[in-house]
C-alpha positions as a Markdown table, in Angstrom:
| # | Residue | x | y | z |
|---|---|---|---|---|
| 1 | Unk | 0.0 | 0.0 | 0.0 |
| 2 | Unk | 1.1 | 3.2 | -0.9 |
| 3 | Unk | 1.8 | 5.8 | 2.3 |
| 4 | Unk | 2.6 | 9.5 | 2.5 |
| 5 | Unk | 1.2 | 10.1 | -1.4 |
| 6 | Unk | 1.9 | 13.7 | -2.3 |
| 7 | Unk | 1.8 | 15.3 | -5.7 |
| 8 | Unk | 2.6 | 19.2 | -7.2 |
| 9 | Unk | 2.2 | 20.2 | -10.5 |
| 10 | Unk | 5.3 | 20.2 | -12.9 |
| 11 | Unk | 4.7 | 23.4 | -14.0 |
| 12 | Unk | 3.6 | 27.2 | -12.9 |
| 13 | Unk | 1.2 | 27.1 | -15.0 |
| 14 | Unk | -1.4 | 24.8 | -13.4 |
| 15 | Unk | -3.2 | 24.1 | -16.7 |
| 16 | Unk | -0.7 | 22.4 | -17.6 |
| 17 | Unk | -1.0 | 18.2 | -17.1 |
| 18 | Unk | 2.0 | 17.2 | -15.3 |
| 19 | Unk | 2.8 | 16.3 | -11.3 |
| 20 | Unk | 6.0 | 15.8 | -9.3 |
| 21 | Unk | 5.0 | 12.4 | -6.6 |
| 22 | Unk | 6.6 | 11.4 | -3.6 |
| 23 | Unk | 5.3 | 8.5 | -1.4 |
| 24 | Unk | 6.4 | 5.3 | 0.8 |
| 25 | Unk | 6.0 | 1.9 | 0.0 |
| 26 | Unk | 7.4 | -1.0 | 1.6 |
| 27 | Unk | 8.8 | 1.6 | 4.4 |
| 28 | Unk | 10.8 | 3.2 | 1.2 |
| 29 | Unk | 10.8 | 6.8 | 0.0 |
| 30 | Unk | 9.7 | 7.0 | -3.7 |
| 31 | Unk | 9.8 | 10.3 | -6.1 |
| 32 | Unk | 8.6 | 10.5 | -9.7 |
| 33 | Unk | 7.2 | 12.4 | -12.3 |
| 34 | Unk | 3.5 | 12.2 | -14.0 |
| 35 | Unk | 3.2 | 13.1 | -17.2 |
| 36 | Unk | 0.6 | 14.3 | -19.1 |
| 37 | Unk | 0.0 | 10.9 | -21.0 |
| 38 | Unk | -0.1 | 9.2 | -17.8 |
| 39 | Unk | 3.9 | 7.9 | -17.8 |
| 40 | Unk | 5.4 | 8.0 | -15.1 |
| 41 | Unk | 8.9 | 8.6 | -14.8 |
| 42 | Unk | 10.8 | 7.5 | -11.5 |
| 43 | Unk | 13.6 | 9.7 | -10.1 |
| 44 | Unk | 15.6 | 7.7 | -8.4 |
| 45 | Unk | 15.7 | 4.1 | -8.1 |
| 46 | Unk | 12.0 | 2.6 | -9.0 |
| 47 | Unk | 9.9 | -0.4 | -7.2 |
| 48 | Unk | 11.0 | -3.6 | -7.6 |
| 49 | Unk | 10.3 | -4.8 | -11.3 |
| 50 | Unk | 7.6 | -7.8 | -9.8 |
| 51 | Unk | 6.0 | -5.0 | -7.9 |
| 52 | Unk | 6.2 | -2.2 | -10.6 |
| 53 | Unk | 3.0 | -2.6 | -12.4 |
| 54 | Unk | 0.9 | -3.0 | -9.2 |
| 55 | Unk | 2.3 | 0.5 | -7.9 |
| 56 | Unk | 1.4 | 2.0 | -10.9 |
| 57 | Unk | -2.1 | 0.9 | -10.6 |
| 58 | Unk | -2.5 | 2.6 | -7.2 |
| 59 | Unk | -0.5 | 5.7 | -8.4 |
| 60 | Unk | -3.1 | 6.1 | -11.2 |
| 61 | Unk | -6.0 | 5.6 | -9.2 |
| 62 | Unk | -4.5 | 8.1 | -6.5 |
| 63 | Unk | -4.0 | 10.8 | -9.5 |
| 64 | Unk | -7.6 | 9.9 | -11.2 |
| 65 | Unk | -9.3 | 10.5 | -7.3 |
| 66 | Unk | -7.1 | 14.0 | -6.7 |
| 67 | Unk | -6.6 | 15.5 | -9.5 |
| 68 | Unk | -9.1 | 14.2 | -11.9 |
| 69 | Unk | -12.2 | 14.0 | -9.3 |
Protein backbone atom coordinates (compact mmCIF):
# COMPACT_ATOMS: atom_id res chain seq x y z
CA UNK A 1 0.00 0.00 0.00
CA UNK A 2 1.12 3.23 -0.89
CA UNK A 3 1.84 5.77 2.30
CA UNK A 4 2.58 9.52 2.52
CA UNK A 5 1.20 10.15 -1.35
CA UNK A 6 1.93 13.67 -2.34
CA UNK A 7 1.80 15.31 -5.65
CA UNK A 8 2.61 19.22 -7.18
CA UNK A 9 2.16 20.24 -10.53
CA UNK A 10 5.30 20.20 -12.90
CA UNK A 11 4.67 23.38 -13.98
CA UNK A 12 3.63 27.22 -12.93
CA UNK A 13 1.24 27.10 -15.03
CA UNK A 14 -1.39 24.76 -13.40
CA UNK A 15 -3.20 24.10 -16.68
CA UNK A 16 -0.67 22.41 -17.58
CA UNK A 17 -1.04 18.21 -17.11
CA UNK A 18 2.01 17.23 -15.26
CA UNK A 19 2.80 16.30 -11.28
CA UNK A 20 5.97 15.78 -9.25
CA UNK A 21 5.00 12.45 -6.58
CA UNK A 22 6.65 11.36 -3.55
CA UNK A 23 5.30 8.49 -1.43
CA UNK A 24 6.41 5.35 0.76
CA UNK A 25 6.04 1.91 0.00
CA UNK A 26 7.37 -0.99 1.62
CA UNK A 27 8.84 1.61 4.36
CA UNK A 28 10.84 3.19 1.21
CA UNK A 29 10.84 6.77 -0.05
CA UNK A 30 9.71 7.04 -3.73
CA UNK A 31 9.76 10.27 -6.11
CA UNK A 32 8.58 10.50 -9.66
CA UNK A 33 7.20 12.35 -12.31
CA UNK A 34 3.54 12.20 -14.04
CA UNK A 35 3.18 13.07 -17.24
CA UNK A 36 0.57 14.34 -19.11
CA UNK A 37 0.02 10.90 -21.05
CA UNK A 38 -0.09 9.17 -17.82
CA UNK A 39 3.93 7.91 -17.77
CA UNK A 40 5.42 8.03 -15.11
CA UNK A 41 8.88 8.59 -14.78
CA UNK A 42 10.81 7.55 -11.52
CA UNK A 43 13.63 9.68 -10.10
CA UNK A 44 15.64 7.75 -8.42
CA UNK A 45 15.70 4.07 -8.14
CA UNK A 46 11.98 2.59 -9.04
CA UNK A 47 9.88 -0.37 -7.24
CA UNK A 48 11.04 -3.63 -7.64
CA UNK A 49 10.29 -4.79 -11.29
CA UNK A 50 7.63 -7.76 -9.83
CA UNK A 51 5.97 -4.96 -7.89
CA UNK A 52 6.16 -2.16 -10.58
CA UNK A 53 2.99 -2.64 -12.41
CA UNK A 54 0.86 -3.04 -9.19
CA UNK A 55 2.28 0.53 -7.91
CA UNK A 56 1.43 1.99 -10.93
CA UNK A 57 -2.10 0.93 -10.62
CA UNK A 58 -2.46 2.58 -7.25
CA UNK A 59 -0.48 5.72 -8.44
CA UNK A 60 -3.08 6.06 -11.18
CA UNK A 61 -6.01 5.56 -9.15
CA UNK A 62 -4.47 8.13 -6.48
CA UNK A 63 -4.03 10.81 -9.52
CA UNK A 64 -7.64 9.91 -11.17
CA UNK A 65 -9.30 10.50 -7.27
CA UNK A 66 -7.14 13.98 -6.74
CA UNK A 67 -6.57 15.53 -9.52
CA UNK A 68 -9.13 14.24 -11.90
CA UNK A 69 -12.16 14.01 -9.27
Amino acid sequence: MIQHFSFKPLYENTQLPGWTLSFFYKQRKYQAEYKKDGAIQYIGEPPAADELAQVEKMIHELILFHVYD
